[in-house]
PDB file of N, CA, C and O in Angstrom:
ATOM      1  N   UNK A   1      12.008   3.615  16.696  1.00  0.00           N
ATOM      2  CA  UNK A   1      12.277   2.205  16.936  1.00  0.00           C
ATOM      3  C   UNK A   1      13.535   2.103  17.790  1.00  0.00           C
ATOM      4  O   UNK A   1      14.507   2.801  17.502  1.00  0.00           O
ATOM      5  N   UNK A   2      13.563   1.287  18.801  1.00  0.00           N
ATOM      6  CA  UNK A   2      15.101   0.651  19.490  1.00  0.00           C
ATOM      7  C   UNK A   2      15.482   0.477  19.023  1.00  0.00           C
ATOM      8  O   UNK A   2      15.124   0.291  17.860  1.00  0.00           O
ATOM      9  N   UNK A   3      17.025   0.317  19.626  1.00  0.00           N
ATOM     10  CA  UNK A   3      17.905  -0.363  18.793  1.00  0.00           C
ATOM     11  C   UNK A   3      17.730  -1.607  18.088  1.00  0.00           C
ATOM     12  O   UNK A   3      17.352  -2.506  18.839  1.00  0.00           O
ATOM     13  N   UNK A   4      17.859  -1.889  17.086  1.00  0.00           N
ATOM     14  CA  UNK A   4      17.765  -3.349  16.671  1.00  0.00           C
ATOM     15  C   UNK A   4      17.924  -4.790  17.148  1.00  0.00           C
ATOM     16  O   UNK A   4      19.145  -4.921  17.071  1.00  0.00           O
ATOM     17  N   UNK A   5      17.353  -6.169  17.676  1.00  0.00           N
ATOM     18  CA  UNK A   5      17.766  -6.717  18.163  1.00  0.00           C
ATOM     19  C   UNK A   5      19.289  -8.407  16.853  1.00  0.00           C
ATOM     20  O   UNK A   5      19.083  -8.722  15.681  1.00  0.00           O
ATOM     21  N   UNK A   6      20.056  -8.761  17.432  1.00  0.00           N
ATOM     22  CA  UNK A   6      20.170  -9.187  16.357  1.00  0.00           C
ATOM     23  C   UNK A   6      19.208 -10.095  15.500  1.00  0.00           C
ATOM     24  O   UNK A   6      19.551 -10.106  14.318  1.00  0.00           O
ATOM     25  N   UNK A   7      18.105 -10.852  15.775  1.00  0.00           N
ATOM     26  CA  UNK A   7      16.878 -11.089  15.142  1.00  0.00           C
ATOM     27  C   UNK A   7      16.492 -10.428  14.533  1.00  0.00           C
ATOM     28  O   UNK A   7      16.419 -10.764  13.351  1.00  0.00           O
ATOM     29  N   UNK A   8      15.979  -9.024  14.942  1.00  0.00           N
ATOM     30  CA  UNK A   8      15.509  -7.903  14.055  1.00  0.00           C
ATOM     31  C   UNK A   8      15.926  -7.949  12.310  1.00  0.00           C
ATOM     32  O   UNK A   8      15.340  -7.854  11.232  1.00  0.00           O
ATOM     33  N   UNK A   9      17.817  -8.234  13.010  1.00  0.00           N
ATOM     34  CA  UNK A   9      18.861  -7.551  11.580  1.00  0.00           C
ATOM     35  C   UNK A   9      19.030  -8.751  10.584  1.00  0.00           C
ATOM     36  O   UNK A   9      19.458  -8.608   9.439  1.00  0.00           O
ATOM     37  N   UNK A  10      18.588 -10.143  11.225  1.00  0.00           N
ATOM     38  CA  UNK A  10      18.934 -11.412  10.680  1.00  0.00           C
ATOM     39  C   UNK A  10      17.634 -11.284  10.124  1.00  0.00           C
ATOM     40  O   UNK A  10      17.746 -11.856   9.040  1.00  0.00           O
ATOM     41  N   UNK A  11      16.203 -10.781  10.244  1.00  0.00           N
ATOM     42  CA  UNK A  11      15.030 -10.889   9.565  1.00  0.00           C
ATOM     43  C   UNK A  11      15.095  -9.748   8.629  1.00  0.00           C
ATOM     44  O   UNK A  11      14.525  -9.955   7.558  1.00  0.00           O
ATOM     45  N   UNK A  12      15.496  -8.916   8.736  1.00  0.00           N
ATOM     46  CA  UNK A  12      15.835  -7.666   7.498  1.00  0.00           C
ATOM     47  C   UNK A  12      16.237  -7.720   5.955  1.00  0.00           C
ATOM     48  O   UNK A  12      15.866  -7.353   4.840  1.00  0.00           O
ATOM     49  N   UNK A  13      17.777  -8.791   6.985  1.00  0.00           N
ATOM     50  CA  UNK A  13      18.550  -9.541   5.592  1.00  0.00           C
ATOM     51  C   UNK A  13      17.943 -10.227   4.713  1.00  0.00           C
ATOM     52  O   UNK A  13      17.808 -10.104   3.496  1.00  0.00           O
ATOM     53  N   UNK A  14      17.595 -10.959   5.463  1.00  0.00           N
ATOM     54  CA  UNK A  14      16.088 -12.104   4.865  1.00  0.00           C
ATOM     55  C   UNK A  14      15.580 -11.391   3.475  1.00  0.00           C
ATOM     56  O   UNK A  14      15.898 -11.469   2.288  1.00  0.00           O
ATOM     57  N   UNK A  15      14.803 -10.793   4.104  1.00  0.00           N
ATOM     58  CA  UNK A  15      13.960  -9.601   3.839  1.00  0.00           C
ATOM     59  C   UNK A  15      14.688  -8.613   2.181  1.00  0.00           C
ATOM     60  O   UNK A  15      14.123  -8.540   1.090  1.00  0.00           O
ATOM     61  N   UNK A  16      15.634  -8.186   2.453  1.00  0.00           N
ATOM     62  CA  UNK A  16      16.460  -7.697   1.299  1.00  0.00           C
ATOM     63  C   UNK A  16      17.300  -8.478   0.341  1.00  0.00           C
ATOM     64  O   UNK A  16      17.439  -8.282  -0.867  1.00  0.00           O
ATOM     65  N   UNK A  17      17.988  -9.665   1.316  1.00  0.00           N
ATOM     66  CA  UNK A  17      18.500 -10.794   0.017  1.00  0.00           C
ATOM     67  C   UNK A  17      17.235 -11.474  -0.586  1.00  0.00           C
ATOM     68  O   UNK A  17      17.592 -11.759  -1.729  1.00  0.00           O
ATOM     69  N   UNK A  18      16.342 -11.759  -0.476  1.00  0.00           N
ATOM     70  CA  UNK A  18      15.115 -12.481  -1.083  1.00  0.00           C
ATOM     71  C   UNK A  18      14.695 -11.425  -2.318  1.00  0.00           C
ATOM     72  O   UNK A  18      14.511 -11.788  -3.480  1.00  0.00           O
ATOM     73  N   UNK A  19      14.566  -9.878  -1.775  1.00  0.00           N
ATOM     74  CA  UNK A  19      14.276  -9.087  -2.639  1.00  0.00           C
ATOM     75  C   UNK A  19      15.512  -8.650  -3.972  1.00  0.00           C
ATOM     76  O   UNK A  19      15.337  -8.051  -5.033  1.00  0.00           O
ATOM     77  N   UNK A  20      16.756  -9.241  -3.364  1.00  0.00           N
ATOM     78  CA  UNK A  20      17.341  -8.831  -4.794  1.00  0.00           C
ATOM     79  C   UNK A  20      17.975 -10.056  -5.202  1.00  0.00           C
ATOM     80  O   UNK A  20      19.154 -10.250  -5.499  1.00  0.00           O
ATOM     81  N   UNK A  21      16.719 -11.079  -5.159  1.00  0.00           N
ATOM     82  CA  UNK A  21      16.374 -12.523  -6.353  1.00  0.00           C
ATOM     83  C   UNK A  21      17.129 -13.623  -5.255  1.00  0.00           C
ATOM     84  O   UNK A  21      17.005 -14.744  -5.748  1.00  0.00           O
ATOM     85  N   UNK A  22      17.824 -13.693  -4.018  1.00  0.00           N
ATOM     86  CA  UNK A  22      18.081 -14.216  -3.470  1.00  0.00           C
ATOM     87  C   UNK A  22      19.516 -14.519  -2.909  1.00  0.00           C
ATOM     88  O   UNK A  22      19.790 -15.188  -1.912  1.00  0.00           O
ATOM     89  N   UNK A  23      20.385 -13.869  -3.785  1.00  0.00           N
ATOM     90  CA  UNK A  23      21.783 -13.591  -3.527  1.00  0.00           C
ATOM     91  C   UNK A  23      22.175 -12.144  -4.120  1.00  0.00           C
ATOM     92  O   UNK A  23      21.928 -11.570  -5.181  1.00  0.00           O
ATOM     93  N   UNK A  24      23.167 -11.689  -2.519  1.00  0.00           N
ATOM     94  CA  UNK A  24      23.700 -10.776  -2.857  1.00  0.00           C
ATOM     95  C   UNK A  24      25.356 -10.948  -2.367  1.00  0.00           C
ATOM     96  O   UNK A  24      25.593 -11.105  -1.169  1.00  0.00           O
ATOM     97  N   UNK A  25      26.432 -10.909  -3.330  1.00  0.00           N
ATOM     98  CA  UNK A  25      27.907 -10.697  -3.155  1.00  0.00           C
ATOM     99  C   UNK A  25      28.304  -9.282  -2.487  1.00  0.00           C
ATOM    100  O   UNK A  25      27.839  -8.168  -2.725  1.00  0.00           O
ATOM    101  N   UNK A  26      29.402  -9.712  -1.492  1.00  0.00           N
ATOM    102  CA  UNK A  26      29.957  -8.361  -1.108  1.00  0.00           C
ATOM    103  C   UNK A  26      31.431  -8.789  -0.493  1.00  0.00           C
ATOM    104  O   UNK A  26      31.615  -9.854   0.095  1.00  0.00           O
ATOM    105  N   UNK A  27      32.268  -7.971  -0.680  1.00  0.00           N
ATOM    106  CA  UNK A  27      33.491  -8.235  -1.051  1.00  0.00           C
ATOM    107  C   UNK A  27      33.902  -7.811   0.523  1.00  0.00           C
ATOM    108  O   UNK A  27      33.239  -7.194   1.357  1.00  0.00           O
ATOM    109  N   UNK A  28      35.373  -8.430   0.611  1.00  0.00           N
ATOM    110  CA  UNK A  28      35.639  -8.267   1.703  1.00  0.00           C
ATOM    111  C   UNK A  28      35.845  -6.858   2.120  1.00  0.00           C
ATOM    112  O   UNK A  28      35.732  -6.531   3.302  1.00  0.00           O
ATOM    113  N   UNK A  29      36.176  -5.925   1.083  1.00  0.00           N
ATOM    114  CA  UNK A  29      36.649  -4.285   1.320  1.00  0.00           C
ATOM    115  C   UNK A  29      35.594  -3.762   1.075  1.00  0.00           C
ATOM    116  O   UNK A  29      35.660  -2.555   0.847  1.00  0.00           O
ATOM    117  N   UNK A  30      34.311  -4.373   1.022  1.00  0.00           N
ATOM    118  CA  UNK A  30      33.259  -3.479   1.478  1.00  0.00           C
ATOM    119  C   UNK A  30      32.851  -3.856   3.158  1.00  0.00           C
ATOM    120  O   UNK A  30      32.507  -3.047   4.019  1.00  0.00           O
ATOM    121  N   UNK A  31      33.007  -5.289   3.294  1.00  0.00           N
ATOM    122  CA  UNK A  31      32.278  -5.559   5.078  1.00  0.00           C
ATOM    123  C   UNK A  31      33.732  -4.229   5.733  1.00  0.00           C
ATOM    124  O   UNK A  31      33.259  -3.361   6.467  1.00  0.00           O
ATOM    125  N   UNK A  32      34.944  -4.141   5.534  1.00  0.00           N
ATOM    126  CA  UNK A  32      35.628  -3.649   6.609  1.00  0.00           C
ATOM    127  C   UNK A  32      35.344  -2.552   6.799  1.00  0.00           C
ATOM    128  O   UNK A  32      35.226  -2.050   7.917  1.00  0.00           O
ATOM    129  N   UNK A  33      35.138  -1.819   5.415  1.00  0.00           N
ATOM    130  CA  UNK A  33      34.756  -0.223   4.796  1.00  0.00           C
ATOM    131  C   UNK A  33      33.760  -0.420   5.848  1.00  0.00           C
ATOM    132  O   UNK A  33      34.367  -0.431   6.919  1.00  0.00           O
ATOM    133  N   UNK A  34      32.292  -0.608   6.058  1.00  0.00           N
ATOM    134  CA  UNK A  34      31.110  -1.101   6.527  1.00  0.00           C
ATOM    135  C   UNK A  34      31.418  -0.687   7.981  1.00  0.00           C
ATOM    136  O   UNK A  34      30.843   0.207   8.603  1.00  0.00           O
ATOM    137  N   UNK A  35      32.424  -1.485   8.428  1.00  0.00           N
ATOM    138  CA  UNK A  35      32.832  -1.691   9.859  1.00  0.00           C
ATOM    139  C   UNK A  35      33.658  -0.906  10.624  1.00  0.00           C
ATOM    140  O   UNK A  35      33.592  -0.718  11.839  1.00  0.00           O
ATOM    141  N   UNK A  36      34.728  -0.299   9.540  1.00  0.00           N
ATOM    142  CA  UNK A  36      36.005   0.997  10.164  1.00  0.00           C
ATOM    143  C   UNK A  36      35.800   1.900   9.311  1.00  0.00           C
ATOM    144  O   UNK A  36      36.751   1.981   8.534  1.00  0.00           O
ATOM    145  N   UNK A  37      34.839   2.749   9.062  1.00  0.00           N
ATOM    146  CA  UNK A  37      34.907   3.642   8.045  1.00  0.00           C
ATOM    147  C   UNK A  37      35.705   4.206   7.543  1.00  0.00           C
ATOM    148  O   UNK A  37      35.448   3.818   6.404  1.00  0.00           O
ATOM    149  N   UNK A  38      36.971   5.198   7.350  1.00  0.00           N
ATOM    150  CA  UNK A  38      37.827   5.795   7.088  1.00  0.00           C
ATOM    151  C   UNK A  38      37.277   7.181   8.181  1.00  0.00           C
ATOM    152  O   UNK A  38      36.139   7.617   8.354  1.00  0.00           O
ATOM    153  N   UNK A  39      38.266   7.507   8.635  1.00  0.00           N
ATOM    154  CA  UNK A  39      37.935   8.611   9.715  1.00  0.00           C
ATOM    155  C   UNK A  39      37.981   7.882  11.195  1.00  0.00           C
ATOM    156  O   UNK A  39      38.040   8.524  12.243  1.00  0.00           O
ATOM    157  N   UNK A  40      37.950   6.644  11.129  1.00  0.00           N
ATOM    158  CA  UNK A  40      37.701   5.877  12.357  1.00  0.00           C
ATOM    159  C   UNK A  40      36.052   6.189  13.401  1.00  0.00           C
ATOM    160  O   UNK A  40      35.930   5.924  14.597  1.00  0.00           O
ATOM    161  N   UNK A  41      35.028   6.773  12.535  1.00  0.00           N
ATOM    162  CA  UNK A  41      33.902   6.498  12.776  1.00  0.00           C
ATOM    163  C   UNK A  41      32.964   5.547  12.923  1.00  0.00           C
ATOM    164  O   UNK A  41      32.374   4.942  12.027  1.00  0.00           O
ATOM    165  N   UNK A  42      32.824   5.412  14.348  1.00  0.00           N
ATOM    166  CA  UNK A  42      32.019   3.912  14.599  1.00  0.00           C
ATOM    167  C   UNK A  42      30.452   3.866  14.806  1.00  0.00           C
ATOM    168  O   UNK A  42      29.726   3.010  15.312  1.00  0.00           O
ATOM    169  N   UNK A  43      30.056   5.747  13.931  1.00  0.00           N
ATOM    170  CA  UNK A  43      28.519   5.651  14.460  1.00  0.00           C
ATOM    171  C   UNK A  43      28.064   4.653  12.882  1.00  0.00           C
ATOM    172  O   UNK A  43      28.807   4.364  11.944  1.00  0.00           O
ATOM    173  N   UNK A  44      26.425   4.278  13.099  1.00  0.00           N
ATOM    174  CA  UNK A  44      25.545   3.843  12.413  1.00  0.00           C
ATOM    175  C   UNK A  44      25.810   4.965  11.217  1.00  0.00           C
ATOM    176  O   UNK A  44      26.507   5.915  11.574  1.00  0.00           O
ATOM    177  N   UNK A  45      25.392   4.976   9.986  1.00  0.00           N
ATOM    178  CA  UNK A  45      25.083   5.237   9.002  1.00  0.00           C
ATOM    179  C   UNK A  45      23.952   5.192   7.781  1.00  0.00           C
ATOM    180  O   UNK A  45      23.775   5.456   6.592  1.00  0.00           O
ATOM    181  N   UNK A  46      23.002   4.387   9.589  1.00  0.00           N
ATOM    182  CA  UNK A  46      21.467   4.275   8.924  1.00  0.00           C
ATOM    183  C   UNK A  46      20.709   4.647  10.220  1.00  0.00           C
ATOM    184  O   UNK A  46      21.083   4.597  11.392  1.00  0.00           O
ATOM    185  N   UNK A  47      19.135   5.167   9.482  1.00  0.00           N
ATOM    186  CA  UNK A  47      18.451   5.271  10.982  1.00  0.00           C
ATOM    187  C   UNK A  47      17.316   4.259  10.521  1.00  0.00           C
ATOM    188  O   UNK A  47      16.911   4.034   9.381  1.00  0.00           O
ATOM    189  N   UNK A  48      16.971   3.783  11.578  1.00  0.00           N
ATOM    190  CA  UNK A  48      15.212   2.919  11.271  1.00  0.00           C
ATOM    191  C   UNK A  48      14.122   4.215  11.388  1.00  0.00           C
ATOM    192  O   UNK A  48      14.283   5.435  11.373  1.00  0.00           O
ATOM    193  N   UNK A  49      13.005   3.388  11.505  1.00  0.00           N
ATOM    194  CA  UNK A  49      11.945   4.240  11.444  1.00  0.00           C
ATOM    195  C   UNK A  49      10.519   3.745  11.481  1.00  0.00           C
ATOM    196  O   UNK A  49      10.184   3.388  10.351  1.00  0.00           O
ATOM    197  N   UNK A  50       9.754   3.627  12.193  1.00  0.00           N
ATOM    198  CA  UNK A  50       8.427   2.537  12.233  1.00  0.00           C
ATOM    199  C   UNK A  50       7.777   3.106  11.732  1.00  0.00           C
ATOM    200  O   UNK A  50       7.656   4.263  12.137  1.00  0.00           O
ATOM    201  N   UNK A  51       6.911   2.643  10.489  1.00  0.00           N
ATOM    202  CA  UNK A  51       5.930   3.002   9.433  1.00  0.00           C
ATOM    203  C   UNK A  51       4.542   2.671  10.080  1.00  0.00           C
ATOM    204  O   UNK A  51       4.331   2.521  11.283  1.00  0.00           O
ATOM    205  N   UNK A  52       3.716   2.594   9.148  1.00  0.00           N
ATOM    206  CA  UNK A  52       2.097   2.136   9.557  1.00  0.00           C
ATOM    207  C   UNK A  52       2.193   0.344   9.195  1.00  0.00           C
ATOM    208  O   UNK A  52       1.579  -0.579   9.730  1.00  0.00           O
ATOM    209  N   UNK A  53       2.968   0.324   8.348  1.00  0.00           N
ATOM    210  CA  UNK A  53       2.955  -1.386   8.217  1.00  0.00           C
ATOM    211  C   UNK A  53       4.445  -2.261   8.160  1.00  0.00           C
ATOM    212  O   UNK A  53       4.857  -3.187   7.462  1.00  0.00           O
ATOM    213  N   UNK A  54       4.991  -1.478   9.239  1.00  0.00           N
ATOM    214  CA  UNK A  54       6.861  -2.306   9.196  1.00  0.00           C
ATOM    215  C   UNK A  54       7.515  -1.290   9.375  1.00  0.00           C
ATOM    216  O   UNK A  54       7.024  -0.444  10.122  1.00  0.00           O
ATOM    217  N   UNK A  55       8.699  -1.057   8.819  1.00  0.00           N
ATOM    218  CA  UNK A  55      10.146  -0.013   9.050  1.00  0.00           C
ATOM    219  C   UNK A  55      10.407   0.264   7.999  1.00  0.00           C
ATOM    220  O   UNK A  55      10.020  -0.353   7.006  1.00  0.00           O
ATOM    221  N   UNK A  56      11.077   1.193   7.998  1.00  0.00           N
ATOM    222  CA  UNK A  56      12.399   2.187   6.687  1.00  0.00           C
ATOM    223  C   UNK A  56      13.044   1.700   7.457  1.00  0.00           C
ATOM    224  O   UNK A  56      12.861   1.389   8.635  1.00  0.00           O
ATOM    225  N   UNK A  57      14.150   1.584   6.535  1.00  0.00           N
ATOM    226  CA  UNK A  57      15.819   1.246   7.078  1.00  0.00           C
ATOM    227  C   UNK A  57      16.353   2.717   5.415  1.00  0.00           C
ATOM    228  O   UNK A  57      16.224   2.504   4.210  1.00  0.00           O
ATOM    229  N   UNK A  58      16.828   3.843   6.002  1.00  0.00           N
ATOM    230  CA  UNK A  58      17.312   4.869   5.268  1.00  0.00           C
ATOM    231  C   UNK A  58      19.104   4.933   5.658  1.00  0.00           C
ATOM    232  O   UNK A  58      19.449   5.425   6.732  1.00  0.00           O
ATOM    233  N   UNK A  59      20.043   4.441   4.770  1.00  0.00           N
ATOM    234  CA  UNK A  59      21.503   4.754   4.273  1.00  0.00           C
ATOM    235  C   UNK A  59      21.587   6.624   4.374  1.00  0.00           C
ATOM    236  O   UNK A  59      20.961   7.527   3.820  1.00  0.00           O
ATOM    237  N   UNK A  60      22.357   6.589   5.069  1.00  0.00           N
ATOM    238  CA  UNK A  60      22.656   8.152   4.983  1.00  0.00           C
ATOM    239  C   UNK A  60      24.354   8.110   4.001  1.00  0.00           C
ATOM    240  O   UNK A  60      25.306   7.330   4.001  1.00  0.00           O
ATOM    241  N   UNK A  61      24.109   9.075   3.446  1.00  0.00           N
ATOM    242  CA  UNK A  61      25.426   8.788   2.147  1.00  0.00           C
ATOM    243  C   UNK A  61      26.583   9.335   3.182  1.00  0.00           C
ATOM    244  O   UNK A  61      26.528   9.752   4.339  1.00  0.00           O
ATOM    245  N   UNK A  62      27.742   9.128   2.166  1.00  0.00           N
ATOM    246  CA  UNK A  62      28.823   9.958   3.000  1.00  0.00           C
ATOM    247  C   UNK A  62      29.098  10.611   2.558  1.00  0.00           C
ATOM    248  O   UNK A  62      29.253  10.623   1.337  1.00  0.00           O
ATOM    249  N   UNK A  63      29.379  11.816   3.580  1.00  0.00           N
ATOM    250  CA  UNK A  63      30.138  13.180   2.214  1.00  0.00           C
ATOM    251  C   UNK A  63      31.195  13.023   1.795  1.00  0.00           C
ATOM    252  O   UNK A  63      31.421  13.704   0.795  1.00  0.00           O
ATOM    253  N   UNK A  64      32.317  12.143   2.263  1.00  0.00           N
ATOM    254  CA  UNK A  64      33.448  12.094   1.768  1.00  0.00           C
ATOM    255  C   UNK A  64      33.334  11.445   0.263  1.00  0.00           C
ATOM    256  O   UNK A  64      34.083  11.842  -0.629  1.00  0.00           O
ATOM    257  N   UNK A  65      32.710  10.795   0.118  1.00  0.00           N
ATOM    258  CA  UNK A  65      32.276  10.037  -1.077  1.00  0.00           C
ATOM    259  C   UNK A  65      31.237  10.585  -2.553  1.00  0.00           C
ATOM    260  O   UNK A  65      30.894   9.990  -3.574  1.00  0.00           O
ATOM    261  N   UNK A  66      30.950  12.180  -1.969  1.00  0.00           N
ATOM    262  CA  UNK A  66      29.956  12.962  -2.812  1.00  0.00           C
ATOM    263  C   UNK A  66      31.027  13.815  -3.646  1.00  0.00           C
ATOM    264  O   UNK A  66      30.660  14.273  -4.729  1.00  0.00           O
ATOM    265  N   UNK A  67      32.323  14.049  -3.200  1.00  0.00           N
ATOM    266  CA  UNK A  67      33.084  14.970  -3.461  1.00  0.00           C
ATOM    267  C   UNK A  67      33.406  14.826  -5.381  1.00  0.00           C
ATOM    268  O   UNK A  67      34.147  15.632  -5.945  1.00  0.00           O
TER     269      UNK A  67
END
């Protein structure tokens, strides 16, 4: 799959806040965490993936965080 368009990511959300009952909280030190990782890594931390009927969206963990 391309890169995502922002439509794509605004129909996703949709898509996952509906599925966990319609609200989900997230704190501000998770969006920055999210955004400046520690290490100053600005790649993705997910890949897509086109199925037979839609996408995976797969979280790749961090190792710093397995330790």
């Amino acid at each position: 799959m391309s890169e995502p368009s922002d439509a794509d990511i605004r129909a996703m959300m949709l898509v996952m806040i509906h599925r966990a009952g319609g609200a989900i909280e997230i704190s501000n030190a998770e969006l920055y965490e999210a955004m400046m990782p520690a290490g100053g890594s600005s790649t993705a931390r997910f890949t897509m993936e086109e199925t037979s009927s839609g996408i995976r969206i797969r979280l790749h963990a961090d190792p710093r965080r397995e330790k």
